[in-house]
C-alpha positions in Angstrom: 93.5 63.7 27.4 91.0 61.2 28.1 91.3 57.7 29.8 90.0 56.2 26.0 93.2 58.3 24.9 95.6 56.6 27.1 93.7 53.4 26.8 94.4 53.6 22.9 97.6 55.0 23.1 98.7 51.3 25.4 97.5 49.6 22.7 99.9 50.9 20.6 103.1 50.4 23.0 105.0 47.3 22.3 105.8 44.3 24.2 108.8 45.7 25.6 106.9 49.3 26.3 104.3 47.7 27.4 106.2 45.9 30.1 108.5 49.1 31.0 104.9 51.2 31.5 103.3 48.2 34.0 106.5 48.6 35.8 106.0 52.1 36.3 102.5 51.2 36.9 102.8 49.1 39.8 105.8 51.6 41.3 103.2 54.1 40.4 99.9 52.1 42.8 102.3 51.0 45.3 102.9 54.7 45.9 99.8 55.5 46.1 98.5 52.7 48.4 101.1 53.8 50.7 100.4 57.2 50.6 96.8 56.8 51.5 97.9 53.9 54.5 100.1 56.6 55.7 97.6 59.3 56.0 94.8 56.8 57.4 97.2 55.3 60.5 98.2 59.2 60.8 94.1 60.4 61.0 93.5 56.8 63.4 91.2 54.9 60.8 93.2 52.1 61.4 93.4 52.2 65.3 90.6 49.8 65.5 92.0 47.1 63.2 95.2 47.4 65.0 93.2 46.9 68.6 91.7 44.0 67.6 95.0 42.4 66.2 96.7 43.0 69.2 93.8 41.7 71.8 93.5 38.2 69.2 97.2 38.5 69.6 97.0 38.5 73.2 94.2 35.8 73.4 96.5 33.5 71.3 94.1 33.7 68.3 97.0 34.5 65.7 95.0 32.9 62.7 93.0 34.7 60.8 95.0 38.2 61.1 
């Protein structure tokens, strides 16, 4: 299957489909997103971003985070 199948096959979904498959959809990213924060704190890509926040924290300079 290709993406121009699925995109065709959307097309044909109705209103009510269509909302039940960008529920999914959004379950489905959120997931995802998740999965790959998870496994970036866990291999310390974040570490940086998370020193910074806490020195601005420190300094008082909570805007901006």
């Amino acid at each position: 299957m290709t993406t121009e199948d699925i995109e065709k096959a959307i097309e044909l979904l109705t209103p009510s489909e269509l909302a039940r498959f960008r529920a999914w959809f959004e379950q489905f990213e959120a997931q995802r997103f998740d999965q790959a924060l998870e496994r970036d704190a866990q291999a310390g890509r974040l570490d940086a971003f998370a020193e910074e926040a806490l020195n601005a924290y420190r300094a008082g300079q909570t805007r901006d985070l």
